[in-house]
N, C-alpha and C positions, 0 to 999 in steps of 0.2 A: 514827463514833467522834469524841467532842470531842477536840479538837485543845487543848490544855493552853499557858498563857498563862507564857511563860518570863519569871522574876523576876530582878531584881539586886538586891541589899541594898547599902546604903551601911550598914556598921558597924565598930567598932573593938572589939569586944571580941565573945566566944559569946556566942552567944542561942539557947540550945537551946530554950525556949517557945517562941517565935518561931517556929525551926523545924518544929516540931513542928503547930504550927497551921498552918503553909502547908504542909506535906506531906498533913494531915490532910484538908484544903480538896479535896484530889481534882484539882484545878482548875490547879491550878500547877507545871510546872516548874523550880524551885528552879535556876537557871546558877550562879552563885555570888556572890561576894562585892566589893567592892571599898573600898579602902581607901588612903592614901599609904604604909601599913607592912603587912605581912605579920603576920598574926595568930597567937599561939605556940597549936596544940594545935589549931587551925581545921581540922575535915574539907573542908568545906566548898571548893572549887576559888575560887583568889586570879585576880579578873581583873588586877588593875593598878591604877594613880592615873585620875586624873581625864581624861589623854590618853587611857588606854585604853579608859575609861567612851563616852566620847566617840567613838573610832573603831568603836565595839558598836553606839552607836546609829547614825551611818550606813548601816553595813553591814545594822543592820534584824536582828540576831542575839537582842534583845532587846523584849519587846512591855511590859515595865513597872518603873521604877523605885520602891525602895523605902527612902527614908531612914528611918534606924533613928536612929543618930547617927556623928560619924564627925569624922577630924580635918582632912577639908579644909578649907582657910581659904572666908571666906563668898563671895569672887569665884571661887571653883573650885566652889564647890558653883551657883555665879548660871549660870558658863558651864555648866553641866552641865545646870543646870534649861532653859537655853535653848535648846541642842541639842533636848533632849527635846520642847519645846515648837512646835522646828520641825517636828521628824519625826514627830511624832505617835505618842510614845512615853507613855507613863501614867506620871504623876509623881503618884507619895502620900509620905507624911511621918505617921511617930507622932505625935501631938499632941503640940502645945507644942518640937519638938525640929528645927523650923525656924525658923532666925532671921530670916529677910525676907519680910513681911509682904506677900500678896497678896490681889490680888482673883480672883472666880472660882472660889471654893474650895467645898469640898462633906464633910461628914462621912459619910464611909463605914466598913465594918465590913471586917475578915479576920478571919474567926474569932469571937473576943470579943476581939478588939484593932481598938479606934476607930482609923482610920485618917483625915487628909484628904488628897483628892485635888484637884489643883492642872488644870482643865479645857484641854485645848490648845486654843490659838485661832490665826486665821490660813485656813489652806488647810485647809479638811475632805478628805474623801477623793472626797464627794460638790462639793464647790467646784474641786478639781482637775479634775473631768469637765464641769463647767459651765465653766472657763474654758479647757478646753480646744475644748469647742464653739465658744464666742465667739472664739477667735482662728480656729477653722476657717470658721465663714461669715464671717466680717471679711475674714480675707484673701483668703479665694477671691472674696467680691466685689470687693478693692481690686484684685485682679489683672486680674479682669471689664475696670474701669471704667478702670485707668490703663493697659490694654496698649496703646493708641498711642502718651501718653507713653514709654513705657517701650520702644518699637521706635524712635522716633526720638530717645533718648537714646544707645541702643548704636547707632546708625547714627553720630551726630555723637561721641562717642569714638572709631569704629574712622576715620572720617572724621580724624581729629586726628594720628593717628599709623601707623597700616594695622596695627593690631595689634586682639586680640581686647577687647573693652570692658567684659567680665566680670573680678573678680578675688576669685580666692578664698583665704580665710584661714584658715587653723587657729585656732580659739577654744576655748576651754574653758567649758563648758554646765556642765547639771544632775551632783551629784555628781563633777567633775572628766572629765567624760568631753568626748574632744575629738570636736569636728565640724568642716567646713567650712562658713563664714559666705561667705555672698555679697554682692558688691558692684558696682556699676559703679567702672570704673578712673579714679580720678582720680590717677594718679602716672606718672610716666613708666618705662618696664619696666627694671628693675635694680633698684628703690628699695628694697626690701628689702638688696638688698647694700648700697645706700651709706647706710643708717643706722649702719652702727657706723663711720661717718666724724663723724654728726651727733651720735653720743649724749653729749659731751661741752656740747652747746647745748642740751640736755635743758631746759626749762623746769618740767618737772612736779618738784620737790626733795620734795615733800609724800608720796610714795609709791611704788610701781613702776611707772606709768603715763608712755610719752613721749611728750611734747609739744613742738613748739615754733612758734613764730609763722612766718609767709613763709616758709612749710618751704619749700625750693627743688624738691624734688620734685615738686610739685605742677604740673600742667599749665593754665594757662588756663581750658579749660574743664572741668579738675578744680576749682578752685576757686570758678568757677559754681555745677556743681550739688553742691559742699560746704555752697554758702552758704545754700542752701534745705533741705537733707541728702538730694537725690535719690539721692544716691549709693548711699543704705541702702536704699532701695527693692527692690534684690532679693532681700532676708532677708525678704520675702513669702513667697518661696517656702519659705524657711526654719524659716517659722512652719508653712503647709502640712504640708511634710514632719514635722513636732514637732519638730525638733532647738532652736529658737526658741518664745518667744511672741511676742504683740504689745506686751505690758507685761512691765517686768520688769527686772535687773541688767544693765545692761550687760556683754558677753562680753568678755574682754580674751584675749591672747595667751599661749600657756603660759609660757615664759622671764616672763612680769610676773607671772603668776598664781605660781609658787615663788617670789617676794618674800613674799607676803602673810604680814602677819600672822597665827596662830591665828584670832581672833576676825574677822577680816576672812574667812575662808573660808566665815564664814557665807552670803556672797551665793551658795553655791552649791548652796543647798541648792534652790534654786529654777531652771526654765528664764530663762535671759537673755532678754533682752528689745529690740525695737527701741526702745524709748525707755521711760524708766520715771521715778521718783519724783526723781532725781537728777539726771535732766536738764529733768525739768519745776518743777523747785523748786530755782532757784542758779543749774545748768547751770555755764558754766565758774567762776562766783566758789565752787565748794564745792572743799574740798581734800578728799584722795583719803579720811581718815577720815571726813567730811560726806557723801559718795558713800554710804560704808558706812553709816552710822546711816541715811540716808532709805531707803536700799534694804531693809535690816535692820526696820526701820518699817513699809514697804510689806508685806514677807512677813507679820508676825504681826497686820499689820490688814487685810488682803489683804478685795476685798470687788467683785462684779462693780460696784459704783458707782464705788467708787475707779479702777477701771481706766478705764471713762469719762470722769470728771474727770480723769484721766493723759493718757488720748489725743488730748479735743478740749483739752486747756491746750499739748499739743504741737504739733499743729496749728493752735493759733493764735500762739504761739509763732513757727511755721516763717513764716505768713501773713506777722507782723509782720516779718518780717527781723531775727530778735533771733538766729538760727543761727549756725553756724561764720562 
C-alpha cells in the first residue's frame, strides 16, 4: 500500500479548489493548515503560526510544505523555508505568490495547479550515510594510530593529580538530545562547582557560551594538551559510537543551549562535531552569531570535500600552534 505524502498548506483564506485537487490526487494526506490567525468557517484542522510550523517539521510529522499565500511577514515565512530545507521537508509555492526569489527551483504540477518546488540542499539522505561512513573509518583508524598517545596522555593526567583522566560532559547533540562528550581532564576536580564563582569573569558577553582567559582551573598540564586540543581526542570514540561526527557544530552544554536564540537552534539540526567550519574559519575572533552563520553554512553546503578541507585546515591549524 502507498504510504500517502502528508501536506501542510500555508493559507489565509478557503480554498476549497485546492482542496479538492489534493484530496483528488490519491497521493496526499491533507494535515492541515497553518496560518498567524485562525481562519472563520476552515474545516480544515488549524496547526498554528510559524513556531508551530517549525516544531512539525522537526518532529518529522510532516513530508511537504505548501505555500498557497498567507500572512506571515517575509522573515517568518525565510525561517520556515529554512527549517524545511534543513530537514528535508518539500517546499513548493503557487506561482508567483513567493516573494524571495531563489535558485534551484523546478515547475511542477498538483493536479492542474503549476506548482514550484524549491529543491533541498545540503545533507541528502544518501550524504547522511556517506558521511556517516567517513567519520566511522576515520576515527576508527585515528584511534588505530594515536592509541599510544592517547595511553600516555591519561597516564600523565592521572599522574598530575591521582585522579581518573577522563571527563565526561553532558552536551547537547542532534535534535536537542543530550549525550555524554568525552574528554581528557584538563581542570582540576571540583571545577564544575567553582564556575558559578567564575561566571561573573565570563568573557564571552557575545552569547551563552563561557569563557574566560587563565581560567585558574585549569592544571598545568591541562593547559598543554588545551593548547594543541588533545584534550578532545577522546570524542573519537564519540564519533564511533554516532552520538558525534568528525565535522560539524560544536556541542555546548544544556544550561547555554536554553540561552539560544530561535534561529540559532539551527545548529542542531545536525550531529556536533569535533571541530567544524567555526573553528576552522575565525576560531576565537568569531562571535557567538559568526559561530552560527558558519555552522548554518556548513549544514546547507555540507559536501564530503568540504569536510576534508575542515579537517586538514584544523589539523594544520593545531600543527601551527594557532589552538587554545
Amino acid at each position: 500500500m502507498l504510504t500517502k505524502r502528508r501536506i501542510l498548506l500555508l493559507i489565509k483564506s478557503n480554498e476549497e479548489d485546492l482542496r479538492e485537487e489534493i484530496i483528488d490526487s490519491d497521493i496526499y494526506d491533507l494535515v492541515g493548515y497553518a496560518n498567524m490567525t485562525k481562519i472563520a468557517n476552515e474545516t480544515l484542522s488549524y496547526i498554528g503560526n510559524n513556531m508551530q510550523i517549525i516544531k512539525y517539521i522537526r518532529s518529522q510529522k510532516i513530508d511537504e510544505i505548501l505555500l498557497v499565500h498567507t500572512d506571515f511577514t517575509p522573515e517568518e515565512l525565510q525561517e520556515i523555508f529554512e527549517y524545511a530545507r534543513i530537514y528535508g521537508i518539500r517546499y513548493r509555492y503557487i506561482a508567483n505568490s513567493f516573494e524571495t526569489s531563489k535558485l534551484n527551483t523546478e515547475i511542477t504540477f498538483l493536479g492542474k495547479i503549476p506548482v514550484i518546488e524549491i529543491h533541498s540542499i545540503g545533507l541528502s539522505p544518501w550524504g547522511r550515510v556517506l558521511k556517516r561512513v567517513f567519520d566511522i573509518v576515520c576515527s576508527f583508524m585515528a584511534l588505530v594510530i594515536l592509541s599510544p598517545l592517547l595511553i600516555v596522555i591519561a597516564i600523565m593526567v592521572s599522574l598530575g593529580d591521582g585522579h581518573y583522566p577522563f571527563y565526561k560532559s553532558k552536551r547537547v547533540g542532534k535534535d536537542g538530545k543530550i549525550f555524554p562528550m568525552y574528554k581528557f581532564r584538563s581542570m582540576r576536580i571540583g571545577a564544575e562547582q567553582e564556575k558559578k564563582k567564575l561566571l561573573a569573569q565570563n568573557q564571552r558577553k557575545d552569547g551563552p557560551l563561557f569563557k574566560i582567559e587563565n581560567d585558574p582551573r585549569i592544571t598545568p598540564f591541562g593547559r598543554f594538551i588545551r593548547r594543541f586540543d588533545i584534550d578532545e581526542l577522546p570524542q573519537l570514540a564519540n564519533v564511533l559510537i554516532g552520538d558525534m561526527s568528525l565535522i560539524g557544530p560544536r556541542p555546548h552544554l544544556p544550561e547555554e543551549v536554553k540561552l539560544y536564540k530561535e534561529h540559532q537552534k539551527r545548529v542542531l539540526t545536525l550531529k556536533p562535531g569535533i571541530t567544524g567550519m567555526a573553528q576552522s574559519h575565525g576560531r576565537h575572533q568569531n562571535t557567538f552569531d559568526d559561530e552560527v552563520r558558519l555552522d548554518t553554512f556548513y549544514i546547507e553546503n555540507w559536501s564530503l570535500l568540504l569536510d576534508l578541507k575542515i579537517l586538514l585546515k584544523t589539523i594544520g591549524i593545531v600543527l601551527a600552534r594557532k589552538g587554545r
